[in-house]
C-alpha positions in Angstrom: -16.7 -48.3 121.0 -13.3 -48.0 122.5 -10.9 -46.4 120.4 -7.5 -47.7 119.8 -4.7 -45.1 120.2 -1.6 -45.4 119.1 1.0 -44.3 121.7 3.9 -44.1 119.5 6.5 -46.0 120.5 6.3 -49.7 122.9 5.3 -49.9 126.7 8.1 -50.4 129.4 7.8 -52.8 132.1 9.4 -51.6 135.4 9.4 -52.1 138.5 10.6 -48.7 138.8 8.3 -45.2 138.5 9.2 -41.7 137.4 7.4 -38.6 137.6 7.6 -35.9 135.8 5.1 -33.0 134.5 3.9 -32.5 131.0 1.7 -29.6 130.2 1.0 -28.7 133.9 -0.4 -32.6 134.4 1.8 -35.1 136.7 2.6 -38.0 135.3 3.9 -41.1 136.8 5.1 -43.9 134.2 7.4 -47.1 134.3 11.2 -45.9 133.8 12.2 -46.3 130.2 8.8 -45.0 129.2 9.8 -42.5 126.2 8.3 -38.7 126.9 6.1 -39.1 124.1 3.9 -42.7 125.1 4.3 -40.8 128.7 2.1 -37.9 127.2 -0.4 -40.1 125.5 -1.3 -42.0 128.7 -2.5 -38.4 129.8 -4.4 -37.7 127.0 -1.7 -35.5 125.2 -1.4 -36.3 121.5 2.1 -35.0 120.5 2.4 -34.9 116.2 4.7 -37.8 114.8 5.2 -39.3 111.4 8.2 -42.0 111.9 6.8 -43.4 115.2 4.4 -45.9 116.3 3.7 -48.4 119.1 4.2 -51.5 117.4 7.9 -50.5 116.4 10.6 -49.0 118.2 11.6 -45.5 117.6 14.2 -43.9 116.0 13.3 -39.9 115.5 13.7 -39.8 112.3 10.7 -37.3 111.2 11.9 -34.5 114.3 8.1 -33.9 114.0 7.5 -34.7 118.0 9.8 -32.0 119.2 9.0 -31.1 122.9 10.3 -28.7 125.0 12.5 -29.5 128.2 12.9 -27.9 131.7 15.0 -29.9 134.3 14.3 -30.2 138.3 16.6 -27.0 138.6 14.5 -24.4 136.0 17.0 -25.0 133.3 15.5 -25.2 129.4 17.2 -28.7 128.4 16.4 -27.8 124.3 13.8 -29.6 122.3 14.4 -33.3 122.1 12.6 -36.1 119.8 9.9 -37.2 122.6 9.9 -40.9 120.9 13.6 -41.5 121.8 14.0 -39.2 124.9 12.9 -41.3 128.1 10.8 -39.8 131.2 12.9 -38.6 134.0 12.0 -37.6 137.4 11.2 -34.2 138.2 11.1 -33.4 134.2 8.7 -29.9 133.2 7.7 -31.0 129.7 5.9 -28.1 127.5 4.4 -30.4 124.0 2.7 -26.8 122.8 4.6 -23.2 122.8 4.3 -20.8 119.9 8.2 -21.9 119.2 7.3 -25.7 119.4 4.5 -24.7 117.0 6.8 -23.2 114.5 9.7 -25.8 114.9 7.0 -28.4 114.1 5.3 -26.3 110.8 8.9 -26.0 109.4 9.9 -29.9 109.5 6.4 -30.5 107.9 7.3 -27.6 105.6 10.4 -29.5 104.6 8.9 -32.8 104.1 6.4 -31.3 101.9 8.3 -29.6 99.7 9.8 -32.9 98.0 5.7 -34.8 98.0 3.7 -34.3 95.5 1.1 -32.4 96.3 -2.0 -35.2 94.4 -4.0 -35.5 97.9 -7.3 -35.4 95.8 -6.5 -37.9 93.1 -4.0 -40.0 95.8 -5.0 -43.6 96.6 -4.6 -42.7 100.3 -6.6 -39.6 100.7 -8.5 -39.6 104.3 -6.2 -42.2 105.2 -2.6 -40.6 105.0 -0.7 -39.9 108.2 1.2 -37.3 106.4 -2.1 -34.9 105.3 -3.4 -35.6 108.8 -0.2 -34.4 110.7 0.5 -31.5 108.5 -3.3 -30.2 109.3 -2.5 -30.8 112.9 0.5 -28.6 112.8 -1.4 -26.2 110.9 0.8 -25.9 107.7 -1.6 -24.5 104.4 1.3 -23.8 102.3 5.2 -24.5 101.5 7.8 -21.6 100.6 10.3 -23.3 98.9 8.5 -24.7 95.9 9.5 -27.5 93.9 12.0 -25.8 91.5 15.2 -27.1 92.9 16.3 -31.3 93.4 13.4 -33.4 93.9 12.3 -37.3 94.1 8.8 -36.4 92.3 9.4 -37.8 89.4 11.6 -41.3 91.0 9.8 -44.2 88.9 7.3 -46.7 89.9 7.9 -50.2 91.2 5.4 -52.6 90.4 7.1 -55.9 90.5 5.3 -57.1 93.1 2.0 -58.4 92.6 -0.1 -57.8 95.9 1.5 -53.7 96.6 3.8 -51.5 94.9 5.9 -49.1 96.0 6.3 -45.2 94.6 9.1 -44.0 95.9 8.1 -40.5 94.7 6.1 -40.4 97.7 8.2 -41.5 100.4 9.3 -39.8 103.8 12.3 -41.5 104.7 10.5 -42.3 107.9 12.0 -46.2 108.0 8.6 -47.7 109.5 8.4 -50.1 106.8 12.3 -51.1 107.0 11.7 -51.9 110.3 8.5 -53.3 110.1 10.4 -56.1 108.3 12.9 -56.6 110.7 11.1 -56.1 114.0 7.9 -57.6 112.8 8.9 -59.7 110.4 12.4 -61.1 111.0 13.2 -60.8 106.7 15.4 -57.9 106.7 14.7 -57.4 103.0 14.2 -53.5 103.3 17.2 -51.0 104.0 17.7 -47.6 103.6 20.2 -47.2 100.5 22.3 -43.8 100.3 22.6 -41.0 103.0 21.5 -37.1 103.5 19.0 -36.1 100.1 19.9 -39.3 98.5 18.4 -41.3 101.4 16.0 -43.9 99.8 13.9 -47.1 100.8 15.5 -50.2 98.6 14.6 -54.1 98.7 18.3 -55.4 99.1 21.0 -54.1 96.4 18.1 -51.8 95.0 16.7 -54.9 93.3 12.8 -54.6 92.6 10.5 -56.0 95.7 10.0 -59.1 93.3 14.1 -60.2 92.9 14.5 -59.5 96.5 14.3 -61.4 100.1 10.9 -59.8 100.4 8.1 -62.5 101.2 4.9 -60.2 100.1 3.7 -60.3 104.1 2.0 -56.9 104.0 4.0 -55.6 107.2 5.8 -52.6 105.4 2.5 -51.7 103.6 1.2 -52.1 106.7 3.6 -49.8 108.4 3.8 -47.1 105.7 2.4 -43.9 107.0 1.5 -42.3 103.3 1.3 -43.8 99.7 4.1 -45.0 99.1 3.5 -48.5 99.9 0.3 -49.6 99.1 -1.9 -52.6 98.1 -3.0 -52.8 94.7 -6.1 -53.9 95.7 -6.6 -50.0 97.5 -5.2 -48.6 94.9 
């Protein structure tokens, strides 16, 4: 049975080619390609949380950090792979002891405002978030959860068919643009900036006083329990 893989962000049509090396491997791909769908047509799976195939990216998560060296030897710095296209002549590293750390500290950060209910969580074997942060090897967060928080946010559960716990969420804005890009409603945003950053159905109305039409492609979308059928749950 073949298995689908999801590359992370859309394919590019183009007449054009570059070629580039990731991880000692040449790679040629259509220009536009983004470094990270480039690495998973060779077989190199490169940790992401906000990106997917079916949506275009935005780097939101900075979980799919890579490391750069142009045509001339020159270290280029560590760009998101799902925004940063394929170049010719590009030396892509996707795992480096600094990579490694760089990736564990994002995760670490993300962490530390989730609760930490994987056992008891509706989405446990089937969470994005606990997969990724085993891949990147993180056991453990330093900061605690002492300080300013989300974990206690309330519940919304307006709708009938999901609801949405916002205690939960990532910030990663697959489900706001789920609704646009797959859905053409434009119900979801993202309300307030920096800490305060926040999924919201229109003026922060609940999901059932909003534009939202109950099509399932946010929940669909969401890479951890934060929108989820109530049937799952």
């Amino acid at each position: 049975m073949k298995q689908n893989i999801d590359h992370g962000t859309p394919a590019r049509c183009s007449p054009e080619t570059v070629t580039l090396s990731i991880d000692g491997q040449t790679v040629t791909v259509p220009r536009g390609t983004s470094l990270m769908r480039a690495a998973s047509s060779a077989g190199i799976a490169i940790p992401k949380l906000c990106a997917t195939d079916s949506l275009e990216s935005v780097g939101a998560c900075r979980l799919c950090l890579v490391e750069l060296e142009g045509p001339n030897g020159k270290v280029r710095g560590f760009p998101a792979s799902c925004t940063t296209p394929a170049e010719d002549g590009l030396c892509v590293r996707t795992q480096t002891p600094q990579l490694q750390t760089l990736r564990r500290s994002v995760m670490e950060l993300t962490i530390s405002d989730h609760p930490l209910d994987c056992l008891s969580c509706s989405a446990n074997g089937d969470c994005e978030l606990q997969t990724q942060a085993g891949v990147v090897g993180l056991r453990e967060q330093r900061y605690g959860w002492q300080g300013a928080n989300h974990l206690q946010d309330p519940v919304d559960d307006s709708n009938p068919y999901f609801r949405y716990d916002p205690s939960k969420c990532i910030v990663c804005a697959r489900c706001v643009r789920a609704c646009e890009e797959t859905q053409g409603t434009f119900a979801l945003t993202i309300s307030g900036r920096g800490f305060d950053a926040r999924v919201a159905a229109g003026q922060n109305q609940p999901f059932l006083a909003s534009d939202c039409v109950s099509c399932g492609a946010c929940v669909q979308a969401c890479p951890t329990a934060t929108l989820q059928e109530k049937t799952v749950i």
